[in-house]
C-alpha positions as CSV (number, residue, x, y, z in Angstrom):
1,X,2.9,-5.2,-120.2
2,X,3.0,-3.2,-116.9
3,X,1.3,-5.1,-113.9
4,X,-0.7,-3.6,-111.7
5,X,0.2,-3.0,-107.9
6,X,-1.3,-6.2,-105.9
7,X,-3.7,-4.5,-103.0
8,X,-4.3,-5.7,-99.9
9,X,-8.2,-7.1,-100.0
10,X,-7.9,-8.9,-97.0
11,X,-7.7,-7.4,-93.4
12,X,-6.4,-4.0,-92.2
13,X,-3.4,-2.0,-93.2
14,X,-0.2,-2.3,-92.0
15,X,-0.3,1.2,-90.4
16,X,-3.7,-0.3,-88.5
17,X,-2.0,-3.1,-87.0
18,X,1.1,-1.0,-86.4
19,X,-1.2,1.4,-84.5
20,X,-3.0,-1.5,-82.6
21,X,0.0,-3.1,-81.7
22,X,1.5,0.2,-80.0
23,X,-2.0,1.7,-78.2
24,X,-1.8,-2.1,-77.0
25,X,2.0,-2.3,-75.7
26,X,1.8,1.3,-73.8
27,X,-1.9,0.3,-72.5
28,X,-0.4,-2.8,-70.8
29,X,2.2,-0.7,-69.2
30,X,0.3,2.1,-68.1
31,X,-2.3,-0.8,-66.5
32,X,0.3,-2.6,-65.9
33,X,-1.4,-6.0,-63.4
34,X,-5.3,-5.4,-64.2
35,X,-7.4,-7.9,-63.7
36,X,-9.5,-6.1,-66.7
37,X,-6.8,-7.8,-69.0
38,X,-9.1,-10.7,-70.2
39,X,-12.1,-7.9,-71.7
40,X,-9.1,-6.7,-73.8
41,X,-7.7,-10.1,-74.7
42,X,-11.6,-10.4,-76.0
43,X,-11.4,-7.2,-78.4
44,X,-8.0,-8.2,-79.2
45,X,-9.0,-11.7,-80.6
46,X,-12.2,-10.2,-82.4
47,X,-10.2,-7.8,-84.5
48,X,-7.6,-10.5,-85.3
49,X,-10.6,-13.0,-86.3
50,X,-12.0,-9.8,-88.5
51,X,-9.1,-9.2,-90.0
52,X,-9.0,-12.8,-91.8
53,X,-7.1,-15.0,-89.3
54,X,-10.7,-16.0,-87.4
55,X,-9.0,-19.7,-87.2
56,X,-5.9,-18.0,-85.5
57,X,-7.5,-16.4,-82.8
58,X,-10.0,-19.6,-82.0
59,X,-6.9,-21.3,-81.4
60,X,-5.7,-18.5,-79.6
61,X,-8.4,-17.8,-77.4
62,X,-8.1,-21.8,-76.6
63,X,-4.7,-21.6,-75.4
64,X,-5.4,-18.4,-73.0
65,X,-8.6,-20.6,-71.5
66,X,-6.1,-23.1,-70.9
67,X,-3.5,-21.2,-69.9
68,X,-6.1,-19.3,-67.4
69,X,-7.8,-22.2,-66.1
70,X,-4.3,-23.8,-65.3
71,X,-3.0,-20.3,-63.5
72,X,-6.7,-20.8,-61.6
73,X,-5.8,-24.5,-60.5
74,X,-2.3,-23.6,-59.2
75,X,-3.5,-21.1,-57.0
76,X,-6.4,-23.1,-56.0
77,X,-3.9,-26.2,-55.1
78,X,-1.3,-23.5,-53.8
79,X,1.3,-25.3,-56.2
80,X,3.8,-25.3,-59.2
81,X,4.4,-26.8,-62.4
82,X,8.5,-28.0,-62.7
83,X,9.5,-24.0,-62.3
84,X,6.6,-22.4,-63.7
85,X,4.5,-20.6,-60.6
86,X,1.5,-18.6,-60.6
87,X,3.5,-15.8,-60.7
88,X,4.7,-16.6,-64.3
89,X,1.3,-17.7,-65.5
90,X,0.0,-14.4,-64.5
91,X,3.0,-12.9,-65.8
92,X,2.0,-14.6,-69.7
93,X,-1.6,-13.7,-69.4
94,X,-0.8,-10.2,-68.7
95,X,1.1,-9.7,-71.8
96,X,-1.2,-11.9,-74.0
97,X,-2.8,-8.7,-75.5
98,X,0.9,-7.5,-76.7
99,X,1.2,-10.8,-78.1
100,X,-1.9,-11.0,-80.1
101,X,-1.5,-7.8,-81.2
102,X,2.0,-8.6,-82.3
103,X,0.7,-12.1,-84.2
104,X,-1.4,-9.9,-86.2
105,X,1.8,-7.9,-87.3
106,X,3.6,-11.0,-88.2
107,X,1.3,-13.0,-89.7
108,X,0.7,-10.4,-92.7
109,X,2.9,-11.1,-95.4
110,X,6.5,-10.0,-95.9
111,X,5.8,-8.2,-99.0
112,X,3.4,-6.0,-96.8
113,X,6.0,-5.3,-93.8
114,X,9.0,-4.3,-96.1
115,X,6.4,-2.1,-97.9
116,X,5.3,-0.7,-95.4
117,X,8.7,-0.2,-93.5
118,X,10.6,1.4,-96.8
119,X,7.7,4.2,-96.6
120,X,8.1,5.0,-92.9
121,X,11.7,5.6,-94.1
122,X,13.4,2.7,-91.9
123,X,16.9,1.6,-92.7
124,X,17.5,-0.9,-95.0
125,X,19.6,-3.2,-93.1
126,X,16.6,-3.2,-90.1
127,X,13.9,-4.1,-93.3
128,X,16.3,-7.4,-94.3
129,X,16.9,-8.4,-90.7
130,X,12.9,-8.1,-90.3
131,X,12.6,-10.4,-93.1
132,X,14.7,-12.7,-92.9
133,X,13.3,-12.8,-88.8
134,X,10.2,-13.5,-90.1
135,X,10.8,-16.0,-93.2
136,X,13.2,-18.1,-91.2
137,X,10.3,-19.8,-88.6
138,X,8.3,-21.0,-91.1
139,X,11.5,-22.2,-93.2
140,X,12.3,-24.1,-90.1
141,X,9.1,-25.9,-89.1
142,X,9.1,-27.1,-92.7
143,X,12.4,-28.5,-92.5
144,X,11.4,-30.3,-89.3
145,X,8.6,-31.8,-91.3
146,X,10.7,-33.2,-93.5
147,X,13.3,-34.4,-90.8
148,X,10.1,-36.0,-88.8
149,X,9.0,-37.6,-92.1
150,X,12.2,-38.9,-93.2
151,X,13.2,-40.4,-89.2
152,X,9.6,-41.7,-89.4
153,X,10.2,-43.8,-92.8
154,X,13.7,-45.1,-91.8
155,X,12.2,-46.0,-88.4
156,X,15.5,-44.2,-86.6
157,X,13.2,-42.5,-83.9
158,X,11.3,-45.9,-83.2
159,X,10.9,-46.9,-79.6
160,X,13.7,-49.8,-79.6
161,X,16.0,-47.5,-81.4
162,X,16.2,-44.6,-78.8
163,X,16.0,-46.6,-75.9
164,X,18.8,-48.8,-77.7
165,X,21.0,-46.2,-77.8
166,X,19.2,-42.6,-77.0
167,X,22.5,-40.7,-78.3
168,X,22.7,-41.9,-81.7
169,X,19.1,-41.3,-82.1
170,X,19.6,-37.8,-81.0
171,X,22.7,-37.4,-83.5
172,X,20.2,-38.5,-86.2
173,X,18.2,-35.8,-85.2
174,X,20.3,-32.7,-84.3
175,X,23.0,-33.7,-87.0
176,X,20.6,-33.4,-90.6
177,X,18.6,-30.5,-88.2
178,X,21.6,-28.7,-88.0
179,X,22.6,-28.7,-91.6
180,X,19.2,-27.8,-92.8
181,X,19.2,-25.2,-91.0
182,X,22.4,-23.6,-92.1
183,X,21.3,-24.4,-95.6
184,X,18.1,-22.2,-95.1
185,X,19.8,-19.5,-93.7
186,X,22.0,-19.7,-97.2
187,X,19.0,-19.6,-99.1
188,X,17.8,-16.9,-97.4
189,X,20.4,-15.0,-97.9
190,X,20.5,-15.4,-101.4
191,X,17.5,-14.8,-102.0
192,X,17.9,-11.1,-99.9
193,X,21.0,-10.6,-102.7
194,X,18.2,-12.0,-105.7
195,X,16.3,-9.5,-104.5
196,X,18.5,-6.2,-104.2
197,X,18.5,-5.9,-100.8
198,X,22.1,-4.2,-100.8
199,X,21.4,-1.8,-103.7
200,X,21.9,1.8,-102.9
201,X,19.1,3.1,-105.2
202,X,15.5,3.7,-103.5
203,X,13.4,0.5,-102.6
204,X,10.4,0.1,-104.6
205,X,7.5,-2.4,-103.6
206,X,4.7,-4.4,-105.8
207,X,2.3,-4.8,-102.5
208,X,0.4,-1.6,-101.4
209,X,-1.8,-1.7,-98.2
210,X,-4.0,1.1,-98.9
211,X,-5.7,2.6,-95.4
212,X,-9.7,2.1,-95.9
213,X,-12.5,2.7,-94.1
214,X,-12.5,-0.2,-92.3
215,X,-8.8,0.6,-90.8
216,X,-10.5,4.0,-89.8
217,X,-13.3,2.4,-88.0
218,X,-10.9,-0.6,-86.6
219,X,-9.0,2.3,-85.1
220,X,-12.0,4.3,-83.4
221,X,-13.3,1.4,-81.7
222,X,-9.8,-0.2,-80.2
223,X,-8.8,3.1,-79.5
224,X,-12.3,3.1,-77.1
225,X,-11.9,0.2,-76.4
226,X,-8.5,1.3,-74.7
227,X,-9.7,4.0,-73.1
228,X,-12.1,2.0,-70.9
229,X,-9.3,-0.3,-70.7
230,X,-7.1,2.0,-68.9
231,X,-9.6,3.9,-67.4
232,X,-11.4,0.7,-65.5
233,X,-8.1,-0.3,-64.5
């Protein structure tokens, strides 16, 4: 029995975000410092809350409040934080709009991006570097989970134990981090091989991210949105 394509119900199409991600990156550097940058930080965070990730960019729009209030306070107090100025604050919430933009890219999933990728014709190679990129962070906060959980139940990471003797508890850490991480990268790679990522023939896709008219009207309003960006800057 043949199975039919899986379709992309939820959120835009990858050549949406693609698009917002690069009217974003060459708005910020026409702008370049505006102080209009937190009105598109705003649309920015609404059209990655309508596109499905609403809990992702509450969180997000938490960190740049904090982020901005603690830029306000070190100017205010004239101060720094270790070697973080105001200067680099400023710098980070300047280039919070690329960011977002680019969360919204990697955040779809992997299925989508090589997809999407093999039709714009993109070498091989690049498309299993860009998964593997974007598989591996995930692969690695779960292993930390399980490192956390497993120094938790032994009691290695206690208080007595690290003061006791800090570099054995940092060998029980980096040592088994070290090895799952190699391991993953392993399993990645077979998997890449599973999958026929070194096959010469054509690369075929299950996921399709059909462009609909809510990508269409997505792209009319960012792309005003833009304008005034630029423009009041």
């Amino acid at each position: 029995m043949r199975l039919a394509p899986a379709w992309s119900e939820a959120g835009f199409a990858m050549g949406t975000k693609a698009a917002v991600l690069v009217l974003t990156a060459v708005a910020v550097s026409v702008a370049g410092s505006s102080p209009f940058t937190p009105f598109l930080t705003g649309i920015l965070l609404a059209y990655l809350a309508v596109g499905g990730r609403a809990g992702m960019a509450l969180k997000l729009l938490v960190a740049y409040a904090v982020l901005g209030g603690v830029y306000l306070l070190l100017v205010y107090l004239n101060a720094r934080i270790l070697v973080f100025s105001p200067v680099h604050l400023y710098a980070g919430l300047n280039s919070y709009p690329v960011m977002v933009a680019a969360l919204a890219v990697a955040l779809s999933p992997p299925g989508l991006i090589s997809a999407a990728l093999a039709r714009a014709c993109v070498p091989k190679k690049f498309i299993v570097g860009a998964l593997v990129l974007l598989r591996f962070p995930p692969t690695v906060r779960s292993s930390v989970h399980r490192l956390r959980e497993s120094c938790r139940r032994r009691g290695v990471l206690s208080l007595r134990c690290v003061a006791g003797d800090p570099v054995q508890a940092f060998e029980h850490v980096l040592v088994p981090l070290m090895f799952s991480l190699v391991d993953s990268a392993d399993r990645l790679s077979s998997s890449a091989v599973a999958r026929a990522a070194e096959a010469p023939t054509r690369r075929t896709s299950y996921y399709r991210s059909p462009v609909k008219l809510a990508d269409a009207a997505c792209l009319v309003v960012f792309t005003a949105a833009i304008a005034a960006y630029v423009w009041l800057s």
